[in-house]
C-alpha positions in Angstrom: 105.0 87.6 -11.7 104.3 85.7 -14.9 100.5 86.5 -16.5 99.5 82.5 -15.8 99.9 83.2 -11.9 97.9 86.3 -12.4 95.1 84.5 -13.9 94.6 81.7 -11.4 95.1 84.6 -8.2 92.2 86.6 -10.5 90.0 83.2 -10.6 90.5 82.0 -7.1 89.1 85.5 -6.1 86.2 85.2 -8.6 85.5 81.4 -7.4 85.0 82.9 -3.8 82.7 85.9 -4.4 80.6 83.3 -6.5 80.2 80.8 -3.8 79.8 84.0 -1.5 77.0 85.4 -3.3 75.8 81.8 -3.5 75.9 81.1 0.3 73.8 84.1 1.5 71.5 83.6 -1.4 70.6 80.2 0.2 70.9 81.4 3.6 68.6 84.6 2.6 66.0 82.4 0.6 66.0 79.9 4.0 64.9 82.7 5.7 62.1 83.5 3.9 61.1 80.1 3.4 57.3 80.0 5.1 57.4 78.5 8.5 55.2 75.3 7.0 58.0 74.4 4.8 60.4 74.3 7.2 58.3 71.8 9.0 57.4 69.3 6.0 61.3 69.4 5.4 61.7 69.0 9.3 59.1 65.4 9.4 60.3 64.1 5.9 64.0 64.5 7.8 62.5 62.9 10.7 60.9 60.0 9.0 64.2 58.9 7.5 65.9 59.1 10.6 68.0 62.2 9.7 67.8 63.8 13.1 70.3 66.5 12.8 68.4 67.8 9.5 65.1 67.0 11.3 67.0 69.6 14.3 68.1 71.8 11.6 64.3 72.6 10.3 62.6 72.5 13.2 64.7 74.9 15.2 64.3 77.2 11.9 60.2 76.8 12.3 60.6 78.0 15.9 63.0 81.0 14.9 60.9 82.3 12.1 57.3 82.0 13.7 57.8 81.3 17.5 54.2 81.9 18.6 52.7 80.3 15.3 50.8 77.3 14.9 53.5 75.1 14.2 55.7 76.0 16.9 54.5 73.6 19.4 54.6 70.7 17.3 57.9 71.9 16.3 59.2 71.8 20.0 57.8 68.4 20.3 59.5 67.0 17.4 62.7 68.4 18.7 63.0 66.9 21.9 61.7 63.6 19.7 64.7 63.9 17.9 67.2 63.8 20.5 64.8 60.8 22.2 65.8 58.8 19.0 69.3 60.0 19.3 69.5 58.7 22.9 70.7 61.9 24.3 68.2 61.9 26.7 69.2 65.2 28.8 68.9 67.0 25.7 65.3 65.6 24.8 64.2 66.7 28.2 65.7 70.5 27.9 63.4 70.5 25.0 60.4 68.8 26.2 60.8 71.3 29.3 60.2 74.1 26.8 57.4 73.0 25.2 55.9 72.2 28.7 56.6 75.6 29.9 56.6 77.6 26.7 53.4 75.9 25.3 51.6 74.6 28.3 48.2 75.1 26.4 49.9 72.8 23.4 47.9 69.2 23.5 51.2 68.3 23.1 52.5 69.0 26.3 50.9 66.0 28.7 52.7 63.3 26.4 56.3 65.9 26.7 55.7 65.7 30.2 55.7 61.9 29.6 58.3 62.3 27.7 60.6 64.3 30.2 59.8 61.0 32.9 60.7 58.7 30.2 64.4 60.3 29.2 65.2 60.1 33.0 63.8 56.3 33.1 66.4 55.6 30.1 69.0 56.8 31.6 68.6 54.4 34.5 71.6 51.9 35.1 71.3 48.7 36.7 70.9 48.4 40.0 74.6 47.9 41.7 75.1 51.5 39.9 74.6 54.8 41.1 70.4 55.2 41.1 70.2 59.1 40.5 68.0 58.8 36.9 66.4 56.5 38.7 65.1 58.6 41.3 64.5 61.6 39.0 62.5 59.1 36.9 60.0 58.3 40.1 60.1 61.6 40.9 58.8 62.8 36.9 56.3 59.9 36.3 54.4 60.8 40.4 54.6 64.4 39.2 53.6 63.4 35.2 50.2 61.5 37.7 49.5 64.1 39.6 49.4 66.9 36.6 47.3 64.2 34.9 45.7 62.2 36.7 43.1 60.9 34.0 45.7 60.4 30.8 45.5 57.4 29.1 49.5 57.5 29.3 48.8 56.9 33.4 49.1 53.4 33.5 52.1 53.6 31.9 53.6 55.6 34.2 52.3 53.5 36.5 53.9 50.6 35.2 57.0 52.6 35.0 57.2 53.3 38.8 56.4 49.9 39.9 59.7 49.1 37.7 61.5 51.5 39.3 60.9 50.8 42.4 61.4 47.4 42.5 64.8 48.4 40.9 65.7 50.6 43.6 64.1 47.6 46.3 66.9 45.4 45.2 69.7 47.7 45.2 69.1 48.0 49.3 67.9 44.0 49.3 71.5 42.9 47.4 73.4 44.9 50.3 71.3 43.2 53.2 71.9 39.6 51.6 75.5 40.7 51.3 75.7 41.2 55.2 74.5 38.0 55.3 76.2 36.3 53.5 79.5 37.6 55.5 77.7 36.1 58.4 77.0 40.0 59.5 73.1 39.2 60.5 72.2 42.1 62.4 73.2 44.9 59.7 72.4 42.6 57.1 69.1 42.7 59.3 68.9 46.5 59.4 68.9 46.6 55.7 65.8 44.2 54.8 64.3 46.5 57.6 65.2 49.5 55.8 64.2 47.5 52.5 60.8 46.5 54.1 60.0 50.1 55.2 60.4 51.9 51.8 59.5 49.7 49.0 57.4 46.9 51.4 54.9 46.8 47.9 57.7 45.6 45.7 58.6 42.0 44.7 61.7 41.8 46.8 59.4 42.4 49.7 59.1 38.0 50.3 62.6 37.6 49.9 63.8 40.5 52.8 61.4 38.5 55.1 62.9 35.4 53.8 66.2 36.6 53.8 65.4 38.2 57.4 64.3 34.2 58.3 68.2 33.1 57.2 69.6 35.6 59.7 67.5 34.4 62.3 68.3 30.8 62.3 71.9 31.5 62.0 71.5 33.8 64.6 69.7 31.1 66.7 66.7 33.4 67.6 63.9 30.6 66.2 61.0 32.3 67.5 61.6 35.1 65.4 62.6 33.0 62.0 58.9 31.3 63.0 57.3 34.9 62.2 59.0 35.5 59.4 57.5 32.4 57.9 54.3 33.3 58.8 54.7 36.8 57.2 55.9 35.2 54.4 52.6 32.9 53.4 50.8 36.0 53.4 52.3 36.2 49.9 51.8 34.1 47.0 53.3 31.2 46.7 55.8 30.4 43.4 58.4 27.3 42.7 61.3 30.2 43.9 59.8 31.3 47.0 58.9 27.6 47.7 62.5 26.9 46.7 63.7 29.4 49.7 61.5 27.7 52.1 62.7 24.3 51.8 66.7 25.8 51.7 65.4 27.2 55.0 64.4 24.3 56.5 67.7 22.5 55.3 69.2 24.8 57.7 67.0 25.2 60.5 67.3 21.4 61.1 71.2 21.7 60.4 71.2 24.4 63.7 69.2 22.0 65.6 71.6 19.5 65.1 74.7 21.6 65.7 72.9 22.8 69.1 72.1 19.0 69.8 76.0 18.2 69.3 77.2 21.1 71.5 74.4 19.9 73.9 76.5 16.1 74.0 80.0 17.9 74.5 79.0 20.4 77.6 77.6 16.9 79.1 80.7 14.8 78.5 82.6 17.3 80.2 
């Protein structure tokens, strides 16, 4: 082995001791950094939107001083990170901690907020599967009932009233579906079932309306009358006022069809 190779083997070894030595210098230093600086490093991170360096510090300000004063606010910023990253079951495992780690943090009403509003973001559509959904309802009625005078309750408020009317139209679209297969009395049962658990939503006027439809089709006119009457209990609006004349476009067509099948049963 020529002296040349013998050099470069001899640096390559010297290279990594150096880096090495380096390495847990940094790493030791890092840990002895004061809890504080962490946490600047952490929010100036956070501020310029890099969350995984934001992570990086503020999972260090936890490790060094759990139970200090920073550790809360640390939490919070965590599960704030992974809110702006849009992983949204990760930013509630760490909201969840600082609720139940730091319950006497001031932080923790707006985490519990917090932990409502990840599930609400996760929320699809509604032809899709509706399980965020329902966790979402479930977290802002508990968020209420935890605290009940927050100025975050309207909010929530607002939140559930969204939801719900989500979840109303999911069962609404499946009952106008039935009827539009001309399959009235389950299309029936689910503006019923509609009616019964989400009767303060804004698809409650169109079940009823939608209810009327079934019932003229159905040739049952008494009961398409009380569904109009239920239905100017509601405010009136150019689409609900649009439904009602669509209605009567085809109430008077089933009048006429029964006149005409009247005519044939007397000609024979």
């Amino acid at each position: 082995m020529d002296s040349l190779t013998v050099n470069k083997k001899v640096l390559a070894v010297w290279l990594f001791v150096l880096l090495a030595i380096m390495t847990c210098s940094t790493k030791t230093n890092n840990l002895k950094m004061d809890p504080a600086e962490f946490f600047q490093r952490g929010e100036e991170a956070f501020n310029k939107k890099r969350y995984e360096k934001a992570i990086d510090n503020f999972n260090m300000v936890i490790l060094n001083s759990p139970g200090g004063e920073l550790a809360d606010d640390a939490q919070y910023y965590l599960g704030e990170c992974y809110f702006k990253k849009k992983e949204y079951l990760l930013a509630v495992s760490e909201y969840q901690q600082l609720t139940e780690r730091y319950s006497y943090s001031p932080l923790a009403e707006k985490a519990y907020y917090q932990v409502a509003l990840s599930y609400f973001e996760q929320s699809p559509k509604y032809p899709l599967e509706q399980q965020s959904s329902l966790r979402a309802l479930q977290a802002f009625q508990d968020f209420i009932d935890s605290y009940p005078i927050s100025d975050l309750r309207l909010s929530a408020e607002q939140k559930i009233t969204e939801i719900r009317n989500k979840l109303a139209r999911k069962v609404f679209e499946s009952g106008k579906l039935y009827r539009k297969l001309e399959q009235f009395e389950s299309a029936i049962l689910y503006l019923d079932k509609m009616l019964e658990e989400f009767y303060d939503t804004d698809w409650a006027v169109f079940a009823h309306l939608e209810k009327a439809h079934c019932y003229i089709r159905m040739r049952q006119f008494d009961q398409y009358q009380e569904m109009l009457k239920l239905v100017k209990k509601y405010d009136s609006n150019d689409q609900i006022n649009a439904y009602l004349y669509r209605l009567n476009k085809i109430y008077e067509r089933e009048l006429r069809k029964i006149a005409r099948e009247e005519k044939r049963k007397q000609r024979r």
